[in-house]
N, C-alpha and C positions, 0 to 999 in steps of 0.2 A: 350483796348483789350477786345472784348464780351470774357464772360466765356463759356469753353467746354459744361457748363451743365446750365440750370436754369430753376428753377419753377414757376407754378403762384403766388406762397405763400407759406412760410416757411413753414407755418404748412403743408400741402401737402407733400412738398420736405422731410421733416422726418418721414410721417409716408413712403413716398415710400423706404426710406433710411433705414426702418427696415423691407422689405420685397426684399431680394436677387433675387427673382422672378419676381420681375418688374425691378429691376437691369439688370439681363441679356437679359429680355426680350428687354428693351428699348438698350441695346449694341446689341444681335441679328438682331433689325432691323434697326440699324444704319450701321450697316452690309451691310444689304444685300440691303439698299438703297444706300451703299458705292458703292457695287457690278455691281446694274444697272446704278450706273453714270458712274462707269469704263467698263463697257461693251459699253453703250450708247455712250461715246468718240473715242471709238474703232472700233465700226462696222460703225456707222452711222453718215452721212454729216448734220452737222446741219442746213446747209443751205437751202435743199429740203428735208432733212427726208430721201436719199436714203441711202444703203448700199454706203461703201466704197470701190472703186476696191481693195486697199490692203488688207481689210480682206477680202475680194471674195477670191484674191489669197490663201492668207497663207488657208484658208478653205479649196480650192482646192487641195493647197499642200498637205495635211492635208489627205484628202481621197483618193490621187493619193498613198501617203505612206501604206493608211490600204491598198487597194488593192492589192499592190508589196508583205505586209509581206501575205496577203490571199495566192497571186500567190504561193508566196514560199512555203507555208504549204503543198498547192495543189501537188504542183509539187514532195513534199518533196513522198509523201502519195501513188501516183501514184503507182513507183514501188514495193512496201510494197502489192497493193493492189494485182497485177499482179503476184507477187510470189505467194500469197493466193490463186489465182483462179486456175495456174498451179501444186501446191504443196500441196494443202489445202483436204479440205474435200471435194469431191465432189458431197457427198450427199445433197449440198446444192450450186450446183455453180451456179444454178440461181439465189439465190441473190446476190453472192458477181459479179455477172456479171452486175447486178441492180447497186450493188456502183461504181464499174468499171466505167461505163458509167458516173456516176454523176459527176466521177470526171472529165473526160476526157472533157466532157459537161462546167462544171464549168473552167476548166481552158482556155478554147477557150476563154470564153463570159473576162475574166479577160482579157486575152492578147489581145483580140479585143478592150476589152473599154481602155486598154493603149494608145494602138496604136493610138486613137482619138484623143490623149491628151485635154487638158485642158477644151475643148467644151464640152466633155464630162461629163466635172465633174461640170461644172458650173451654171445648174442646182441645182442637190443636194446641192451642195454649197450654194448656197444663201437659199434655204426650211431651212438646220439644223441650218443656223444662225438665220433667221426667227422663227424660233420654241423654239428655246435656248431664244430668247427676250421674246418671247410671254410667256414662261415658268415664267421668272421673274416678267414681269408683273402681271400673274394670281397668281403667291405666294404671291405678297404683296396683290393682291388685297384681296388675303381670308381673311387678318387683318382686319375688319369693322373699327376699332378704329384706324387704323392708319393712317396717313396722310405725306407726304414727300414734298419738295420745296427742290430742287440742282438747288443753282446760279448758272450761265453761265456768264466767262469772255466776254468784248469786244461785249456787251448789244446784247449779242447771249440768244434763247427763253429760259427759265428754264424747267429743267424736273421736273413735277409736278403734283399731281391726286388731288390739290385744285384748282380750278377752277376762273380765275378773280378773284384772290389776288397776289400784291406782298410782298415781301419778308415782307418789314416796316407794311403793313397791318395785316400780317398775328402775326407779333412780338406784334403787338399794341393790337389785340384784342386778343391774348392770356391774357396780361396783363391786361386789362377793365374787360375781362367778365370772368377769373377767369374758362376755361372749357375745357383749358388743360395740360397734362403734357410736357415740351418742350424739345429738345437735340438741342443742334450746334455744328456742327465740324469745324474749320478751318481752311481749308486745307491749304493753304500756311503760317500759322503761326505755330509757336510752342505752344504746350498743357500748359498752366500756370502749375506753380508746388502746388500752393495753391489753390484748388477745394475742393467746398462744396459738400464732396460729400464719401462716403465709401471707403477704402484701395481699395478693390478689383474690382470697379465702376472706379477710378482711374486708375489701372495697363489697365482696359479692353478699356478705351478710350486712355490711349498713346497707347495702342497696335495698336486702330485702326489708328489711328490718322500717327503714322510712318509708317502702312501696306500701306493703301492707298494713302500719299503725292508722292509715288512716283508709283502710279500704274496709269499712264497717267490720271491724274486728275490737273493739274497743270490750266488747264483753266477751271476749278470752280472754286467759290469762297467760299459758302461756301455750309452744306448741313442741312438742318432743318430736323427735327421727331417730330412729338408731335401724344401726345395719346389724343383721346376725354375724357373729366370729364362733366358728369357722363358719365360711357361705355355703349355703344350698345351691346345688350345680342348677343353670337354666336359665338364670338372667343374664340382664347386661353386667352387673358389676362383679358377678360371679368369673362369666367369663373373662373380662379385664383382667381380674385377678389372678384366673388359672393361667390366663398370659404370662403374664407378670411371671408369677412364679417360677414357668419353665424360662423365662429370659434370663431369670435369676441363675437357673440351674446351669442354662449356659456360661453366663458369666463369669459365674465361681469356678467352673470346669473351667475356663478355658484362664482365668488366674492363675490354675492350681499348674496347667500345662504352661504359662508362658514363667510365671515361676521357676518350674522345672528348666525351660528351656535355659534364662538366665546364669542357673545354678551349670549347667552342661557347658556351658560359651566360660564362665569363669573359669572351670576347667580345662574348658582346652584353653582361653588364652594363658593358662599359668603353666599347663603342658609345651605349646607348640608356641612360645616367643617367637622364633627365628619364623616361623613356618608365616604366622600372623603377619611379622615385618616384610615376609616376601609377597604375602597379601596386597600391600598397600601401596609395592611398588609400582612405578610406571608400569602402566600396560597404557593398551590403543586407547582404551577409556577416559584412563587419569589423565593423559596426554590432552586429550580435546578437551576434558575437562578444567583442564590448569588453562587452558586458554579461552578458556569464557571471560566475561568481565565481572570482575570483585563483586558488582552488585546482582546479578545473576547467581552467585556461587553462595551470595547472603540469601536470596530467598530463595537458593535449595536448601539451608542451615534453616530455616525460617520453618519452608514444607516437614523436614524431621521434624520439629517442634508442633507443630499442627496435626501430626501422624501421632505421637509419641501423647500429646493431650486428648485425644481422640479415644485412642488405647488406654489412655486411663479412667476418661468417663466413658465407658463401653464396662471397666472392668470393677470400678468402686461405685458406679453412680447408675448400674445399669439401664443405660442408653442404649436406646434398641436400633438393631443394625441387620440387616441379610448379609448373610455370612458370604456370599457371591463379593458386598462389598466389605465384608471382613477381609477376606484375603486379599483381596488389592490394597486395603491400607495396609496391610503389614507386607507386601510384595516393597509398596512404593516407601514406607518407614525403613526398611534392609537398604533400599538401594540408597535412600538419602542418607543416609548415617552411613553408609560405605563412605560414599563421596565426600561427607562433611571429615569423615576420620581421616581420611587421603591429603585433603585439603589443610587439615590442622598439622598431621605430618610434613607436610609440605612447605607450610607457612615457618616450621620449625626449623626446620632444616635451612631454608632459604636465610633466615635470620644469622646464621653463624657465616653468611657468602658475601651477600648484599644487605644495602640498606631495606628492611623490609619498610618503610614508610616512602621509599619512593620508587620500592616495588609493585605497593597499594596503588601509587598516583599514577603507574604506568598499564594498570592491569583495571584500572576507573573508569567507567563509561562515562557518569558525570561529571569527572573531572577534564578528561576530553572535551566534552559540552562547554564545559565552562572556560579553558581555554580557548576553545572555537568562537565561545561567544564574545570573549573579552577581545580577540584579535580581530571581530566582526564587527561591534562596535568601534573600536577604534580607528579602525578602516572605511568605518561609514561614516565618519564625521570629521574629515579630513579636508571635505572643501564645507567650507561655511554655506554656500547657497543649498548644496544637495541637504546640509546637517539640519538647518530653517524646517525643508520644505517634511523630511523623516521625522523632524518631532511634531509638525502638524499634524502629518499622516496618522501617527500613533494615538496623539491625543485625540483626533478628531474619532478612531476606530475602540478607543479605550470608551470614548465618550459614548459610542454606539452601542456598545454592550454593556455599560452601566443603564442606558436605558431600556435593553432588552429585558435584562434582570428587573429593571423597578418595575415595568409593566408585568413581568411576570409573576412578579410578589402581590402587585394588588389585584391581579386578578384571582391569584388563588396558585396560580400552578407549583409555586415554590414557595418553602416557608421560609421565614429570617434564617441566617444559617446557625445562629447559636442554638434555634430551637429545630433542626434539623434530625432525623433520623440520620442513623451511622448510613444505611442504603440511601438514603437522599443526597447525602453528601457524595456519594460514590456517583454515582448519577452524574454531577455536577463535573467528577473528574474528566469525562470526555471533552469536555465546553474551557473545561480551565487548558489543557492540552491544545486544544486546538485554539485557541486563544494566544497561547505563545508561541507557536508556530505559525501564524501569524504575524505575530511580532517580527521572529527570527526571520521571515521572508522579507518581511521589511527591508530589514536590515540588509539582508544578504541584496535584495535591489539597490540597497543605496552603494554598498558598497562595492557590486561589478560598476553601477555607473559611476563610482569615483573612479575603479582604476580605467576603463575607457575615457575619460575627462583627461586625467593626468595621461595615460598612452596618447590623446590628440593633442595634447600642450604640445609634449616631447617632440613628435612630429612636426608642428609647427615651430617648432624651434630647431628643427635642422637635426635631432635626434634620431636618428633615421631605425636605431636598435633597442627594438622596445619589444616585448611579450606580455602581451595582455592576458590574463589569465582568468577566464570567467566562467560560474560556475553557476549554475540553477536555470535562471529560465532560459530560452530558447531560443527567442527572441532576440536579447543580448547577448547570446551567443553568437549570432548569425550578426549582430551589428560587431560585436567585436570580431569574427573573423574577416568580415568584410573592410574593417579599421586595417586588420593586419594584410589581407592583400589589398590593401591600398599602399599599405608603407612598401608592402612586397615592389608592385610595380612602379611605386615611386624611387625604391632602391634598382631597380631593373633599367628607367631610363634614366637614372640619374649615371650606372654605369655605362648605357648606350650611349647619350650623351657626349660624357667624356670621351669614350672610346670614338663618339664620329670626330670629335675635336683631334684627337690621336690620328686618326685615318686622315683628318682633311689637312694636318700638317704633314704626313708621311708622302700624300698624293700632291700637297705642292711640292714639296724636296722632289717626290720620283717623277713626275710629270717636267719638272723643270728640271734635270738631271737628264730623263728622256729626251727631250726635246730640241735640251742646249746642243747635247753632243751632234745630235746630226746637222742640227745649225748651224754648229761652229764648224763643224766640217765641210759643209756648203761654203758656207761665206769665205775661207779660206782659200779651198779650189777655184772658188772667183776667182779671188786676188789674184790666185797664181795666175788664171787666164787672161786675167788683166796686165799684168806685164808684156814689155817685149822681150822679144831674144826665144820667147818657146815651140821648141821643134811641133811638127804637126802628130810626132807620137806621142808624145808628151798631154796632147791636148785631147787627145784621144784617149787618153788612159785616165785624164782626170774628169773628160768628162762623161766616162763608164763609171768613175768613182760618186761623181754626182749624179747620178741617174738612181746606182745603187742609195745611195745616203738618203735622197726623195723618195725613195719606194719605202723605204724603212719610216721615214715621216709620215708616209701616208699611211703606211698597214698601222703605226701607232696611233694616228689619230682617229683611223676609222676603229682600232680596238677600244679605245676609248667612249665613243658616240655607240656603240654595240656596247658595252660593259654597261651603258648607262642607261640606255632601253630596257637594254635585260634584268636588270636590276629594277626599274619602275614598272616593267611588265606594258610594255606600251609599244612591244615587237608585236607584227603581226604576224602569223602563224597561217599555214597553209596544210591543213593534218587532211594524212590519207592513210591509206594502206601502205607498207613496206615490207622489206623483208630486209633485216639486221643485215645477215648474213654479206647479201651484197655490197649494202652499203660499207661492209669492214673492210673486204676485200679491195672495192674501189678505192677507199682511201690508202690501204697498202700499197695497191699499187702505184698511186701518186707518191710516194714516197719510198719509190723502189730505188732510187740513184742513192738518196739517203741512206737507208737503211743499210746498201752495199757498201760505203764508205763508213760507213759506223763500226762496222764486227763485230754486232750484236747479230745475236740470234733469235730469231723472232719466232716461236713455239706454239701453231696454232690447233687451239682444239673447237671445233666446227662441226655442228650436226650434219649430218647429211639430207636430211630432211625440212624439209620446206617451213618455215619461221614467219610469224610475219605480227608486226608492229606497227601502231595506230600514230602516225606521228609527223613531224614538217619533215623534208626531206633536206630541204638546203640546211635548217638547223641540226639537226641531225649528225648532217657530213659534218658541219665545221665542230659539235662537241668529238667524234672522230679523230679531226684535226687535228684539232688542239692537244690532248691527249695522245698521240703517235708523237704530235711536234716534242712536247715536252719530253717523253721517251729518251727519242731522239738527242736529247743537250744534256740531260743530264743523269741516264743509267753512265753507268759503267762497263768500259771498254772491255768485249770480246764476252760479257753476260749474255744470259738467256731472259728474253722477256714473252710472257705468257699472254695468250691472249682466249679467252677462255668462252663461249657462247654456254648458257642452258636455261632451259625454260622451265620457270617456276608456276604457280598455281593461277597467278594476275599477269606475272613482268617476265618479259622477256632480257634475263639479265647479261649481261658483256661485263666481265672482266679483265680489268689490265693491270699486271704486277711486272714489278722492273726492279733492278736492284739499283738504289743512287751512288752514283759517283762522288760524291759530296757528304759529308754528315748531316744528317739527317736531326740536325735540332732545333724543331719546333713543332707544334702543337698539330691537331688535323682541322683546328679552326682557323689557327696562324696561318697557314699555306694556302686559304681560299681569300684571304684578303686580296683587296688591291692590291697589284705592284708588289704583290711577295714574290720572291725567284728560291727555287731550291740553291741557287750560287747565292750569299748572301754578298760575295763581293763585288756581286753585277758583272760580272766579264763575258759572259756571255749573252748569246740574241735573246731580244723577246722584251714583251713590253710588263713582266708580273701579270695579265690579265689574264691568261687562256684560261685556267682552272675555274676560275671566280665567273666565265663567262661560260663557261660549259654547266657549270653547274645551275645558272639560271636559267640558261636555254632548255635543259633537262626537267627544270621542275615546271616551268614553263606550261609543258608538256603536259605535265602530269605525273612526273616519273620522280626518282630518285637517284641522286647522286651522292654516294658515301664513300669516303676517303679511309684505309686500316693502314697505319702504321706500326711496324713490327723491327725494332734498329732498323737497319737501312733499307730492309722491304719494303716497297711503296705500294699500295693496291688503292687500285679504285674503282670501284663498281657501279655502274651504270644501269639503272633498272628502269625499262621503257615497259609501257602497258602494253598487251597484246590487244591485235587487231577484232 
């Protein structure tokens, strides 16, 4: 049995066999030599070379059809046109009286050439088969290099463009002289199943081979192709070839140069050791690159390996490339193979320091992942109700995408994956990606609302120090922060609280301490008056002593009923214009007898320029007061105390600095309390409230009251809105 295929010479036959382009070329024209032997059995009598009356006919048939559907069109169009011309625009009805006619014209000349029948057509008939040949002929003939012989059963002529050769001639000298590429088809046998010859060279000759044994070719026998060796420049497979050829030329040059280059690099790394090791040291590069993650640093190992196979079917297997992208792969093969050598150095080195397998686990993206994920899950199934409602969620969304995929499989869009292309699969990796992130958000929701669940236990359990620490959505952040200033202000008045419980024990103790003493001093001076035997000076003296002790009761009890207004804001206010200045003055001098028995020296700095501030006048003097009073009791004897006016951008500020007589130890929150005295041992006047009342009456206002302590420096600063 001849083989479907054979060459002049192996070597030939395998380099054509790694070029798919003489491949199809040589089935191409086995083709369309297929083509003209099933035409050429079809139309024409081998006998004389004429047409055959049956394809005359069916040609006939053939154009007697076009005509009938033309008729129909025509006829169809007719009254379409006629409506137009009647109903239409008639700004223009001499042209459509122009198509009118064509058509009417047109369709005579059809119904007329019917009516002739078949004489008619018998003509044309035989020209488009005529031309249909002549067509085939002139395509093969554009092939310079090609050549074709179709046997003819029953020692009928061969169709043939070689010239006085038959068939055994033309096989012979193929074989001798070595000058061409050959094909056989034969038709009446079956294709061997073992051909030297490519998968896809294979499938394209059973194709043909079953296409045409039954497309009236039964009486051929068989059908030759062969290409010229060496080709005649001007065709297609000519040029291919002369491609080819210079690709080749490239190739092998540039083998012979990367070769060389190889040989040039062995030498110097055998020359310049030290020079190479200094190479590979750290610089800025290696640095960021030692800190990428292991699996990044694997598919730049991975990219050399894809450069480095690239370069090699470029250089053995000439794989055609524009040299624009030649030098980028070898730009980008230098640099990955730097980095991968850096790297291997590196890994090497590391080894003799640390444990290099839990250097891998620290320098792992996905091992990160996977710790994240396992401390994720675990965290997310921590209360049994949220762990319930996450594995619903998952299954119900697992279940959702298994039916997106099934409907996607039978409709067509995606195939089973076993029967998948490598690029289908890839396709699919977006969809699996995003799939488990997904997942992971799941998770990552269940597990901010566990630790908000356990953060609100705590809380309701008196746990008042809790840090909720929640990460992803938004949402939950803003419930968890809101969790956390609630525990805030729950810690805020649970210290208020306490602290009023503190105050409202401190203010029975001073309130009743207060109160007792001039009481008890009252009641006793009674008594004494209550006796006999006391002279009238006597009665006089004590009851100057009661008068004072009553006045002292009263300025503490009205400080009291004012401390407590002022504090609930339920003073009424009388705001006007003023001017500080005065108001300092005046109360100075209310306190000029004072002040002279003090021997303190009172250091005023005072604009000269007219001041003025929006504000109640009686409260005003009495924060004044209070602050001179206090001065007063407890600076230190024979000090200098300041009194300072200047105006800022809003406030008209008053400051007063004193130096205390007393140690100075507590706080500038502690000294605005109720009932705190700078004397902690109480021995001197006053009820603890002047400060605590000044400073309400001041904010009152509108203004600010700020207290600096500095050791025994006392300031306090008074800052009223300007008018």
């Amino acid at each position: 049995m001849t083989l479907p295929i054979f060459m002049s010479s192996s070597n030939k036959f395998i380099r054509a066999q790694k070029n798919t382009r003489i491949e199809k070329f040589l089935v191409d024209v086995m083709n369309n030599v297929c083509l003209l032997a099933r035409d050429m059995n079809y139309y024409v009598n081998e006998s004389d070379g004429s047409l055959k009356e049956e394809a005359i006919q069916n040609q006939i048939k053939y154009l007697e059809n076009v005509d009938r559907d033309s008729l129909k069109e025509v006829v169809d169009e007719i009254p379409n046109e006629y409506l137009v011309n009647n109903e239409g625009n008639h700004d223009s009805i001499e042209g459509y009286n122009e198509n009118y006619k064509e058509l009417i014209d047109r369709r005579n000349k059809l119904e007329e050439k019917l009516k002739q029948g078949d004489e008619a057509y018998r003509e044309d008939g035989i020209k488009s088969i005529q031309d249909y040949l002549e067509d085939k002929y002139q395509y093969l003939a554009e092939y310079r290099n090609v050549e074709y012989y179709i046997e003819k059963n029953d020692m009928e002529e061969p169709i043939t463009n070689i010239k006085g050769k038959s068939k055994d001639d033309i096989i012979n000298e193929t074989q001798s002289n070595y000058k061409y590429y050959i094909m056989f088809l034969n038709i009446n046998y079956k294709v061997p199943e073992e051909v030297n010859a490519s998968n896809s060279l294979k499938e394209s000759l059973n194709g043909t081979h079953n296409y045409y044994r039954i497309q009236n070719l039964y009486n051929n026998k068989q059908v030759i192709v062969r290409i010229s060796n060496p080709l005649k420049s001007g065709d297609e497979i000519a040029n291919d070839i002369n491609e080819k050829n210079e690709e080749n030329f490239k190739a092998y040059t540039f083998l012979i140069l990367t070769l060389l280059d190889i040989f040039m690099i062995i030498i110097l790394i055998l020359k310049c050791k030290k020079t190479l090791y200094q190479m590979l040291k750290d610089n800025f590069i290696i640095r960021v690159y030692k800190n990428l993650f292991i699996e990044i640093r694997c598919l730049v190992f991975a990219l050399s390996i894809v450069c480095l196979r690239f370069l090699y079917n470029i250089v053995c297997w000439n794989y055609m490339v524009y040299w624009g992208n030649l030098y980028t792969l070898i730009i980008v093969a230098v640099i990955s193979i730097y980095l991968v050598a850096s790297d291997i150095k590196n890994l090497y080195l590391l080894n003799k320091e640390i444990n290099i397998k839990n250097y891998i686990y620290e320098k792992s993206l996905i091992y990160k992942i996977l710790l994240k994920m396992k401390e994720l899950i675990k965290e997310s199934f921590l209360i049994k109700s949220t762990s319930i409602r996450l594995i619903i969620s998952i299954i119900v969304f697992i279940t959702y995408v298994i039916v997106i995929f099934t409907q996607a499989y039978w409709m067509g869009y995606i195939e089973w994956w076993p029967y998948m292309e490598p690029y289908e699969v890839m396709r699919l990796i977006p969809s699996i990606i995003f799939t488990i992130c997904i997942i992971i958000y799941f998770l990552s929701v269940a597990r901010n609302i566990n630790r908000i669940k356990i953060g609100t236990d705590n809380i309701l359990k008196g746990n008042n120090n809790n840090k909720i620490d929640v990460k992803g959505a938004i949402i939950l952040k803003d419930i968890a922060n809101n969790v956390m200033n609630i525990e805030d202000g729950l810690d805020k008045a649970i210290d208020k609280a306490v602290k009023s419980e503190k105050m409202k024990g401190e203010l029975i103790t001073n309130v009743s301490h207060d109160l007792k003493t001039p009481l008890t001093s009252i009641i006793n001076y009674i008594d004494l008056l209550d006796k006999e035997n006391i002279s009238e000076e006597d009665k006089k003296r004590y009851l100057e002593i009661l008068k004072e002790r009553s006045l002292r009761l009263k300025v503490l009890i009205e400080d009291l009923f004012e401390a407590s207004k002022a504090s609930s804001g339920t003073l009424e206010l009388d705001m006007e214009n003023l001017d500080p200045v005065a108001l300092i003055r005046q109360t100075i001098g209310e306190f000029e007898n004072e002040i002279e028995k003090s021997n303190l020296q009172f250091i005023k700095n005072i604009p000269e320029g007219k001041l003025s501030i929006y504000a109640d006048g009686k409260k005003t003097f009495r924060v004044f007061q209070n602050l001179i009073s206090n001065i007063l009791k407890y600076s230190m004897k024979n000090s200098r105390v300041y009194i300072e006016v200047c105006e800022e951008d809003d406030y008209i500020s008053i400051v007063f600095k004193n130096i205390s007589e007393y140690q100075v130890d507590f706080t500038e929150e502690e000294i605005l309390e109720r009932f705190k005295r700078g004397d902690s041992s109480r021995t001197t006047e006053g009820s603890g409230l002047g400060l605590s009342i000044a400073k309400s009456l001041v904010e009152l206002q509108g203004g600010q009251f700020i207290i600096n302590i500095d050791g025994d420096l006392f300031k306090v600063v008074v800052n009223l809105k300007k008018a």
